[in-house]
LONU-96531 format. One record per residue: x, y, z of N, C-alpha, C in turn; residue number from 1. Coordinates in Angstrom, 1 decimal, padded with zeros to 4 digits. Example, Ala and Ser with C-alpha at 12.3 -4.5 7.8 and 13.67 -1.06 7.14 Angstrom:
BEGIN
ATOM      n.X      n.Y      n.Z     ca.X     ca.Y     ca.Z      c.X      c.Y      c.Z     i
ATOM    013.2   -005.7    007.8    012.3   -004.5    007.8    013.2   -003.3    007.8     1
ATOM    012.8   -002.2    007.1    013.7   -001.1    007.1    012.9    000.0    007.9     2
//
This chain:
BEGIN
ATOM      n.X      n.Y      n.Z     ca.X     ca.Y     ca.Z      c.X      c.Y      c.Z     i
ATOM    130.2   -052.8    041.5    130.7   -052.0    040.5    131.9   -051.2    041.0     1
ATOM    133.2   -051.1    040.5    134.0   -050.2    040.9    133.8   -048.8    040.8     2
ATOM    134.5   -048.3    041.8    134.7   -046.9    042.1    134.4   -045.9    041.3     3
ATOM    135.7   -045.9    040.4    135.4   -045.2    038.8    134.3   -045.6    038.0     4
ATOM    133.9   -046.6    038.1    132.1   -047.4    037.1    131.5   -046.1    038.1     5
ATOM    131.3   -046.6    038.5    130.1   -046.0    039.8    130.1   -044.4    040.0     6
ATOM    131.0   -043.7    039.8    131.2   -042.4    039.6    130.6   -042.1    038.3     7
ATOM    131.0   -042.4    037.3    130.8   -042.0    036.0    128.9   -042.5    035.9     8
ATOM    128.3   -043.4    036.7    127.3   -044.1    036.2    126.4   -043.1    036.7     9
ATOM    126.9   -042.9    038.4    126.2   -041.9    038.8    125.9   -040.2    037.9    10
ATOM    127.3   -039.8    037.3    127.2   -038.6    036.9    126.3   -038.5    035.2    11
ATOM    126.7   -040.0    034.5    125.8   -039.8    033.3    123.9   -040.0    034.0    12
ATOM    123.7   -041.2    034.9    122.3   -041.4    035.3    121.7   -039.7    036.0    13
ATOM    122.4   -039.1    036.1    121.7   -037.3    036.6    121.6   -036.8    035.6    14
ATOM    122.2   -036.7    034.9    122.5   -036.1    033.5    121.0   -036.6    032.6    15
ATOM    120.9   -038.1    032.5    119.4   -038.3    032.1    118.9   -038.2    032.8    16
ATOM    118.6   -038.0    033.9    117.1   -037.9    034.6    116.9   -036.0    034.4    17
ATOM    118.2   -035.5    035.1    117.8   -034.3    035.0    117.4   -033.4    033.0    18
ATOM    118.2   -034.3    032.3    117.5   -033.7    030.6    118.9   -033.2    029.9    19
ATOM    119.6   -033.6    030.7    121.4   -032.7    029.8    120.8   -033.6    028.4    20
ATOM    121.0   -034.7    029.0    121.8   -036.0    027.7    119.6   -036.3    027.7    21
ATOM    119.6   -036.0    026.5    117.8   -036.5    025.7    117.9   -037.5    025.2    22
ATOM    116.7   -038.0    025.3    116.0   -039.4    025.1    116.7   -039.6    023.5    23
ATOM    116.5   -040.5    023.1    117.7   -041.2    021.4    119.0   -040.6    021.7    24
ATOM    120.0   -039.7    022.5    120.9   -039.2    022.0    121.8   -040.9    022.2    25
ATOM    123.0   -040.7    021.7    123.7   -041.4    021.4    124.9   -041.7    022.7    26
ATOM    124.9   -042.9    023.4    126.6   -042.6    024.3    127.8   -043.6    023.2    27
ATOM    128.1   -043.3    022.9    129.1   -043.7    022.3    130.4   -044.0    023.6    28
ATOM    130.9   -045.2    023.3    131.9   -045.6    024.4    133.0   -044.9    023.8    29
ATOM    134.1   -044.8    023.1    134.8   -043.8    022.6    135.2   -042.5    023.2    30
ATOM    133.6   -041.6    022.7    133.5   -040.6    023.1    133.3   -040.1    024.5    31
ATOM    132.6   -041.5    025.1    132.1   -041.1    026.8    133.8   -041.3    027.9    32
ATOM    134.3   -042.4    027.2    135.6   -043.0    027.6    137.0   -041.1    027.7    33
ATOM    136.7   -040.9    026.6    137.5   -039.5    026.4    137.1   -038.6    027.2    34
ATOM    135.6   -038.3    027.4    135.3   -037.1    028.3    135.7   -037.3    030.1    35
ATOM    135.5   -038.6    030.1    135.6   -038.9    031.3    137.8   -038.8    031.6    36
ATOM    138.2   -039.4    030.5    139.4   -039.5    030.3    139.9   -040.9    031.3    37
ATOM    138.9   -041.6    031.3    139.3   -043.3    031.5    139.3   -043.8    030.4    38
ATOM    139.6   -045.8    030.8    139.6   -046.0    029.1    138.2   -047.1    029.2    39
ATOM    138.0   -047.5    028.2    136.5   -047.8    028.3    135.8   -048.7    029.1    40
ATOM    136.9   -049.8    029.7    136.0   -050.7    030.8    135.5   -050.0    031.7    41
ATOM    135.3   -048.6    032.4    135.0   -048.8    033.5    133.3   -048.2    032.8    42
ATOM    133.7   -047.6    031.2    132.5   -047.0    030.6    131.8   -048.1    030.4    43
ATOM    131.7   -049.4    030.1    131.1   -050.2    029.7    130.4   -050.5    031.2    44
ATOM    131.3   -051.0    032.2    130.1   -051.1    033.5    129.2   -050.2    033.0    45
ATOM    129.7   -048.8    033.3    128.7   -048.2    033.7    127.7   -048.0    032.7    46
ATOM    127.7   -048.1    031.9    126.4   -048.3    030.8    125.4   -049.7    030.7    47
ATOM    126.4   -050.3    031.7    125.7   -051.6    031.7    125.0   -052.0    032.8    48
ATOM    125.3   -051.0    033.9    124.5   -050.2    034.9    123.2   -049.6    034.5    49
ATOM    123.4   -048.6    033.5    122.3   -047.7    033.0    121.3   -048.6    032.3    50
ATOM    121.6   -049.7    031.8    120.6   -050.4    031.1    119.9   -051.5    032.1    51
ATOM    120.4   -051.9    032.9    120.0   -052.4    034.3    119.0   -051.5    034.5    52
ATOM    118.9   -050.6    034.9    118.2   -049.5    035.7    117.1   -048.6    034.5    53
ATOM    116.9   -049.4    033.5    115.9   -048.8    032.3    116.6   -047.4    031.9    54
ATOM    117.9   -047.3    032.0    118.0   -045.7    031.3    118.6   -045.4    030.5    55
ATOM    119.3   -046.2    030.1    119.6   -046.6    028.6    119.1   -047.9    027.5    56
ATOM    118.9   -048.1    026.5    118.7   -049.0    025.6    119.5   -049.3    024.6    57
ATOM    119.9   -050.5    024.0    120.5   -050.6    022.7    119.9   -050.7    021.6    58
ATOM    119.9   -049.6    020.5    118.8   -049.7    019.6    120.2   -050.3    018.5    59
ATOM    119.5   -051.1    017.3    119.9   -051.6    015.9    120.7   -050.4    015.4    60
ATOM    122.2   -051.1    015.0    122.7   -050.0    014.1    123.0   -048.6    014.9    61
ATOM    122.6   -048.1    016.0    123.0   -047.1    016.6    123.6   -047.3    017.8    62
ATOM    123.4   -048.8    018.6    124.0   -048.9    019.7    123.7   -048.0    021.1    63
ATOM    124.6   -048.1    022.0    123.8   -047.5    023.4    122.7   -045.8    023.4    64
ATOM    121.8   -045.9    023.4    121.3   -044.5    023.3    120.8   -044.0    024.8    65
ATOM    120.3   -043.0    025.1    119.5   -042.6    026.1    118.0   -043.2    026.1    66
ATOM    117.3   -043.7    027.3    116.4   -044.5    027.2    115.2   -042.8    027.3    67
ATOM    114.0   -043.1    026.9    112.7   -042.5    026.9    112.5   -043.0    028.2    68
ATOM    111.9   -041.8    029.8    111.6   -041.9    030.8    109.9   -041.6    031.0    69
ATOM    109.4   -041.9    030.9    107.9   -041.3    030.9    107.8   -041.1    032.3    70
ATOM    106.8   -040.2    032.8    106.6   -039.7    034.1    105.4   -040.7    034.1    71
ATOM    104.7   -040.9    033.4    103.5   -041.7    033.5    103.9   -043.6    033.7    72
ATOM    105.0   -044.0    033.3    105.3   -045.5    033.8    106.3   -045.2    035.0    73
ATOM    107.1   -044.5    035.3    107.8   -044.0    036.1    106.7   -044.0    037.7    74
ATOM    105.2   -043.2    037.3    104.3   -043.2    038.6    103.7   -044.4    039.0    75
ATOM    103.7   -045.3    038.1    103.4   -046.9    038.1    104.3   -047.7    039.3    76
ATOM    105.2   -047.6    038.5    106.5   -048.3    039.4    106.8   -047.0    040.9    77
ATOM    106.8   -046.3    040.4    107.0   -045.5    042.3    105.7   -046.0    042.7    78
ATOM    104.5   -046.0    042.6    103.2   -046.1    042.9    103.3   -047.9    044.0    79
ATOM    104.1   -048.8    043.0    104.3   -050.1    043.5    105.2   -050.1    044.5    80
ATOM    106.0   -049.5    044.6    107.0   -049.7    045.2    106.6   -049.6    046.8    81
ATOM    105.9   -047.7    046.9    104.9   -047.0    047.7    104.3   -048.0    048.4    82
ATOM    103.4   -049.2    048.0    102.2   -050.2    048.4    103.0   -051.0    049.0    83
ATOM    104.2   -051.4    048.0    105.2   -053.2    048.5    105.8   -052.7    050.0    84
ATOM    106.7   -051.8    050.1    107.3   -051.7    051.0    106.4   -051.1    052.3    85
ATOM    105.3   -050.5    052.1    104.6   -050.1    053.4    104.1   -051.2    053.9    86
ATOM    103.7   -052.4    053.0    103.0   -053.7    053.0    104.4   -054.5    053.8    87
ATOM    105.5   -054.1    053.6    106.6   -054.8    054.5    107.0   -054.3    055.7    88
ATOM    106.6   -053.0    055.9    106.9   -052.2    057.3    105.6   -052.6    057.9    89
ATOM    104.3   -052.8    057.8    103.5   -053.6    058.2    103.5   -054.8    059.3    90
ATOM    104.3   -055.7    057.8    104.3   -057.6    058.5    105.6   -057.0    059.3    91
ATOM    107.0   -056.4    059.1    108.1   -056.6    059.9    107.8   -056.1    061.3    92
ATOM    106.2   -054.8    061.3    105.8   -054.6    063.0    105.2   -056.1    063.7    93
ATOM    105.1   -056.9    062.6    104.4   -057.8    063.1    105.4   -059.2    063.6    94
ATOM    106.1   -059.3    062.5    107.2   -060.1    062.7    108.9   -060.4    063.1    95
ATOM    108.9   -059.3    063.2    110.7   -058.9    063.1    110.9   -059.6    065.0    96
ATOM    112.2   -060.2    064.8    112.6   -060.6    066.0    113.3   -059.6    066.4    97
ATOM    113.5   -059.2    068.6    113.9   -058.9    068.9    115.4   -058.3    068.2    98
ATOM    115.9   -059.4    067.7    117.3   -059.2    067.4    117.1   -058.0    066.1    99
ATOM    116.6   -058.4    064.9    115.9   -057.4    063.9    115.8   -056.3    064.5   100
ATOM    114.8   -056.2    065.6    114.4   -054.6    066.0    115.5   -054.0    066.4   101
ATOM    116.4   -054.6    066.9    118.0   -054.0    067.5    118.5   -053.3    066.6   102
ATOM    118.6   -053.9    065.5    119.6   -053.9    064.1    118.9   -053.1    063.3   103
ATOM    117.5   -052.8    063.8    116.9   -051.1    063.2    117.1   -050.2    063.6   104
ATOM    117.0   -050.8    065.4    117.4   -049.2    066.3    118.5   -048.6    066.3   105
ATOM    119.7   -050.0    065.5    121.3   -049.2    065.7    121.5   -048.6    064.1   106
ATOM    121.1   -048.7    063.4    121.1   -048.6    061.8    120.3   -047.0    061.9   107
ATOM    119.2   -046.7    062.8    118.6   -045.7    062.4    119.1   -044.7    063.5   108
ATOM    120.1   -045.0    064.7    120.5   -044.0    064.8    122.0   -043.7    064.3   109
ATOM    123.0   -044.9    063.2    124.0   -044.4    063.3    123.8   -043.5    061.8   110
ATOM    122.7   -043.5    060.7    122.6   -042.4    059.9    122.0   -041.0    060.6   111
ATOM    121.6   -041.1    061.7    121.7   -039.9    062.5    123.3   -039.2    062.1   112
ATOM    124.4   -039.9    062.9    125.2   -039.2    063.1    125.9   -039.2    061.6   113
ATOM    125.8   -039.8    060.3    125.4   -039.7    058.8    125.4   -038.6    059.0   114
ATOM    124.1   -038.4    059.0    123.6   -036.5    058.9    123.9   -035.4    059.5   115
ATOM    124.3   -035.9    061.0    125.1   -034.3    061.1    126.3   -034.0    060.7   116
ATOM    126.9   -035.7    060.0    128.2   -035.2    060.0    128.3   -034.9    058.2   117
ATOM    127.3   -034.9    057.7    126.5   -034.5    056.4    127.3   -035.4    055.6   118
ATOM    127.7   -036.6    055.8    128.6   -037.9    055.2    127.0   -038.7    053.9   119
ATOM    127.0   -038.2    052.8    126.2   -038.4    051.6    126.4   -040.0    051.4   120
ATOM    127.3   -039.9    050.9    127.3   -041.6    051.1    127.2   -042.3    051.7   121
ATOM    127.7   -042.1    052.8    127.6   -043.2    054.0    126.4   -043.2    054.6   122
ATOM    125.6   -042.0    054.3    124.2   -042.0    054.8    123.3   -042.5    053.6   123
ATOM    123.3   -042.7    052.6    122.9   -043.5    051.5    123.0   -045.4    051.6   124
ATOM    124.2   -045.4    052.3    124.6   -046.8    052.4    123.6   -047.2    053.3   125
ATOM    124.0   -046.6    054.3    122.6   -047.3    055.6    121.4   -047.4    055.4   126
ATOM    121.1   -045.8    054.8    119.8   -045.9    054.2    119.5   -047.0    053.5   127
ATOM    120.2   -047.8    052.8    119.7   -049.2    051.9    119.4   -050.2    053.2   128
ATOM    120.7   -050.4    053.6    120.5   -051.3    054.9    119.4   -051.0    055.5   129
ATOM    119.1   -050.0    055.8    117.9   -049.9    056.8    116.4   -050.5    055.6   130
ATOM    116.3   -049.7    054.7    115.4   -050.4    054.2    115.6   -052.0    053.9   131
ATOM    116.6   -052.6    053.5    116.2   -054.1    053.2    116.4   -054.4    054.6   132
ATOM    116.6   -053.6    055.9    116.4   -054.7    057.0    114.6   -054.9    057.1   133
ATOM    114.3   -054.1    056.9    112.7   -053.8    057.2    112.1   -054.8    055.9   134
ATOM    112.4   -054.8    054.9    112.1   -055.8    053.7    111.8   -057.8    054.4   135
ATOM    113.3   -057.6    054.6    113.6   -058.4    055.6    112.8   -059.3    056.5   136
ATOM    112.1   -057.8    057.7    111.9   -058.4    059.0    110.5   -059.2    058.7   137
ATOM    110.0   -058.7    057.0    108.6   -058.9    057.1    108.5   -060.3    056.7   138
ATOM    109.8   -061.2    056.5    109.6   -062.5    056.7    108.8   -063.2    055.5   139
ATOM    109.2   -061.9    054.2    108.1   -063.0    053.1    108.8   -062.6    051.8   140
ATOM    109.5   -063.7    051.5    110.7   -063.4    050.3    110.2   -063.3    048.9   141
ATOM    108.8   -063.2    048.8    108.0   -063.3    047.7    108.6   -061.0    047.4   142
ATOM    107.7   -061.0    048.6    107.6   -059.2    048.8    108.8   -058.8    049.0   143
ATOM    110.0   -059.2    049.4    111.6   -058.7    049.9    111.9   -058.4    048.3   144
ATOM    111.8   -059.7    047.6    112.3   -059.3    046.1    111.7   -058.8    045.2   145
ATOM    110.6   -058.9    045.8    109.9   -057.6    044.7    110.3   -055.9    044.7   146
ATOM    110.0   -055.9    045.9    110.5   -054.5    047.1    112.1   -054.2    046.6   147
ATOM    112.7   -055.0    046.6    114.4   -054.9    046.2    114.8   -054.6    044.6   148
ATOM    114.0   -055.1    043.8    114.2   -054.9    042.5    113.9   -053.6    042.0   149
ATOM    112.4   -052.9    042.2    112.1   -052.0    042.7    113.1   -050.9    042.6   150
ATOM    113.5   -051.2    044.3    114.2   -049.9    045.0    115.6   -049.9    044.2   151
ATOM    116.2   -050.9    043.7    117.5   -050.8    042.4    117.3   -050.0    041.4   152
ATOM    116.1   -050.2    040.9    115.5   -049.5    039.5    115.7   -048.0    039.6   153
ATOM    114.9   -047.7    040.6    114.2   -046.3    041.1    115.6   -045.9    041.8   154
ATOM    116.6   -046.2    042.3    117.5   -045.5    043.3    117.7   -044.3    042.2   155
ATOM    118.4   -044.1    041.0    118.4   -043.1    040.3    117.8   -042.3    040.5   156
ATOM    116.7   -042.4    040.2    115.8   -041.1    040.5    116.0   -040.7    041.5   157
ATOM    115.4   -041.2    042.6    115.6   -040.8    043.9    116.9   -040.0    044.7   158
ATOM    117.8   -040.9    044.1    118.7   -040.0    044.7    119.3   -038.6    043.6   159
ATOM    119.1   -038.4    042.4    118.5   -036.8    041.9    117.8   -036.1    042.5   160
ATOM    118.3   -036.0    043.7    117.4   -034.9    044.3    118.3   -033.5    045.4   161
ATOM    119.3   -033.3    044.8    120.3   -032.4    045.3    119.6   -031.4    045.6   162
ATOM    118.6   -030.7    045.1    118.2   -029.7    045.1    116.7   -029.5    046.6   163
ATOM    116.9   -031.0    047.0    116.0   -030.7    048.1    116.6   -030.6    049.2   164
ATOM    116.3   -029.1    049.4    117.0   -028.5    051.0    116.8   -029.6    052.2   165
ATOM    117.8   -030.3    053.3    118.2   -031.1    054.3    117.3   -032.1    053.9   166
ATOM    117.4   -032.6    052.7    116.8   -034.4    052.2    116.9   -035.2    053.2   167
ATOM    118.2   -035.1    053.8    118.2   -036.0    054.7    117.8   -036.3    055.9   168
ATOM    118.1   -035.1    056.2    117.6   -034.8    057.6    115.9   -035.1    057.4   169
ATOM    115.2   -034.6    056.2    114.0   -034.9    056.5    113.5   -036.5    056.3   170
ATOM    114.6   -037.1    055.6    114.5   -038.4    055.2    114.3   -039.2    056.9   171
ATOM    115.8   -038.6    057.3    116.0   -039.5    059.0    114.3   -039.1    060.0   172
ATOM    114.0   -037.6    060.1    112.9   -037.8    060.5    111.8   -038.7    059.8   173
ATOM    111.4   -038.9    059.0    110.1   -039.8    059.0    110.9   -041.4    059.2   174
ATOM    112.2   -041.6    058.8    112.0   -043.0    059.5    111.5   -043.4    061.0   175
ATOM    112.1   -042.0    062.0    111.9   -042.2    063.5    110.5   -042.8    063.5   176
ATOM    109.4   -042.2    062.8    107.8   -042.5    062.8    108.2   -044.4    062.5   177
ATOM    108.5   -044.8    061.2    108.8   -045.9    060.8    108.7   -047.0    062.0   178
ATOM    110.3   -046.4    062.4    111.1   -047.4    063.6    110.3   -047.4    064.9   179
ATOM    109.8   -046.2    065.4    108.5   -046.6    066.8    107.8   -047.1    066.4   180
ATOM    107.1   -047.5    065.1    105.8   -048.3    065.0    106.4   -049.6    065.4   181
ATOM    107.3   -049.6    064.2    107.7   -051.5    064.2    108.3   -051.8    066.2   182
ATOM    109.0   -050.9    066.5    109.8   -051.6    067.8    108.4   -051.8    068.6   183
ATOM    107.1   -050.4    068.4    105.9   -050.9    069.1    105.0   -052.4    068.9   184
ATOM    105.3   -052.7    067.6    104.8   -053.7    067.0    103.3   -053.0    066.5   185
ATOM    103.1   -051.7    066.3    101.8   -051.2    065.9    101.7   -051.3    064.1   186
ATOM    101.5   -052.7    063.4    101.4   -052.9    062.0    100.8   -051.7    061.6   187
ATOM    099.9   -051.1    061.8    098.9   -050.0    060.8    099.6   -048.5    061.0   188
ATOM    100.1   -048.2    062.2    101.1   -047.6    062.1    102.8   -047.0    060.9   189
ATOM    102.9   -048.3    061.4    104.2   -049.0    060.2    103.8   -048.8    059.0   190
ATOM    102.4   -049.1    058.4    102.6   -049.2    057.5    102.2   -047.4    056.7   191
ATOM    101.3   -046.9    057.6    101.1   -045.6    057.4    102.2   -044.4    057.2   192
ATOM    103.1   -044.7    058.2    104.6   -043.9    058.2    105.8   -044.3    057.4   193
ATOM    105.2   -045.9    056.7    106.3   -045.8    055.5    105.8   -045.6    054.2   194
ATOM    104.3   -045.6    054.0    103.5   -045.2    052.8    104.0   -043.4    052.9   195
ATOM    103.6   -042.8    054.0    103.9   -041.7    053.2    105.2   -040.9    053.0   196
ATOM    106.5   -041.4    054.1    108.1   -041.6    053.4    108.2   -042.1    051.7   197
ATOM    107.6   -042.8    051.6    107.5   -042.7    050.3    106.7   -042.3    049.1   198
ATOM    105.7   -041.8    049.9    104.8   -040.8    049.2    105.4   -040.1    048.8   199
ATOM    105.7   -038.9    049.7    106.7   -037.6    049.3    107.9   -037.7    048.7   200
ATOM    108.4   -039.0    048.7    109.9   -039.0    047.8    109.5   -039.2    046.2   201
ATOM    108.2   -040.2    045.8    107.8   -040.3    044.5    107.5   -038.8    044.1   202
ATOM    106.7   -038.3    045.0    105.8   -036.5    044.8    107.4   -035.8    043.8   203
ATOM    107.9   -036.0    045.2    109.3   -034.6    044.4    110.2   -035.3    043.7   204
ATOM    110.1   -037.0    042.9    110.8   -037.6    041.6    109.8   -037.5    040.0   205
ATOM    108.7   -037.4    040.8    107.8   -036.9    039.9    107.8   -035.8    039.1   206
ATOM    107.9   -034.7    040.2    107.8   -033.5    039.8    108.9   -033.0    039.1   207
ATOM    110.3   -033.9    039.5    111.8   -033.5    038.9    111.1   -033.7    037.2   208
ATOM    110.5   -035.2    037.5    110.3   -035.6    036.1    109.9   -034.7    035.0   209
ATOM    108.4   -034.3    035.8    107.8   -033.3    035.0    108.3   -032.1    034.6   210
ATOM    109.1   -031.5    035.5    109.6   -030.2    035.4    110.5   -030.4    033.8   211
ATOM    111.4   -032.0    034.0    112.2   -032.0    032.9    111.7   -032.1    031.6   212
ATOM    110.9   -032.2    031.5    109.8   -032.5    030.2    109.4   -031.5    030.1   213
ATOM    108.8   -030.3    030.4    108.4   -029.2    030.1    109.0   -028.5    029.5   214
ATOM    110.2   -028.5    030.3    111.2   -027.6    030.1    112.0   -027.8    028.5   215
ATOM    111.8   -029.6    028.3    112.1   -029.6    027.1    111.3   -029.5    025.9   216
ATOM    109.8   -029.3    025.9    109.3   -028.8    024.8    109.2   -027.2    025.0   217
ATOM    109.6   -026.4    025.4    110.4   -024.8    025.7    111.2   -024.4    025.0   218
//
């Protein structure tokens, strides 16, 4: 997605998660194209992004709206995601070649220096790499693509989370748990320390969820 798509997609997909823009409202390409003050291709990506990612829908006669997010299908899908990928930090302690475990150890320390040098994106980027390396190592493309579709869906949410003081930093600590299991090859380990990295990330998308819903029958 280009630069401009991708900016705009990000700033409307916060906007729905966090509750600016409510479930039926209307994006009108026109109107979104003007606010933004691009002209509408890069608005069409990015709506075409949002519908990718369940957050918009095209209803009859009214065209792109804001999608209905329930916190209750929303805990389904984090809940899966939670099982698939601990189930892949698992088999990758079990299976990941030498070369793999390298390519975790250098990936997990160069979002180290990501973090102190507090580079958001660039520590976002790896952060994917690092997860699909681990998707990866576990050598079973049934679970890689399930795990990957998944983590497309849910990145939205997930990454709405500005508001959680050194995200990252606490993010980089629990991978270190992650990356000793697998380089140990201790599967039950692996799978324990990436179950609950993503425990706590669903806990506080949940609770964004919830909070936004409350707030709107207020």
């Amino acid at each position: 997605m280009p630069t401009i798509a991708a900016r705009i997609y990000k700033s409307l997909a916060d906007q729905i998660i966090d509750g600016t823009l409510q479930p039926g409202e209307k994006l009108d390409e026109r109107v979104v194209a003007e606010r933004f003050e691009v002209s509408r291709t890069p608005i069409r990506e990015a709506l075409r992004e949002l519908g990718a990612r369940g957050l918009v829908e095209v209803v009859p006669r009214r065209g792109v709206v804001v999608a209905k997010i329930g916190a209750e299908r929303l805990s389904v899908l984090l809940e899966a995601d939670c099982e698939l990928e601990a189930l892949c930090a698992r088999r990758a302690a079990e299976c990941m070649t030498a070369m793999e475990k390298k390519e975790l150890e250098f990936l997990h320390e160069q979002s180290a220096n990501l973090v102190a040098a507090d580079d958001i994106d660039g520590y976002l980027e790896v952060n994917r790499q690092f997860h699909s390396l681990i998707c990866a190592g576990a050598h079973n493309d049934v679970i890689a693509t399930m795990v990957a579709d998944l983590r497309e869906r849910l990145a939205p949410f997930r990454q709405a989370q500005s508001q959680i003081e050194d995200r990252f930093a606490v993010s980089h600590a629990e991978h270190q748990a992650v990356v000793a299991a697998i380089l140990a090859s201790d599967s039950e380990a692996a799978y324990n320390a990436m179950r609950s990295h993503n425990a706590r990330l669903s806990t506080t998308v949940l609770r964004l969820i919830k909070n936004r819903d409350s707030a709107s029958r207020n």
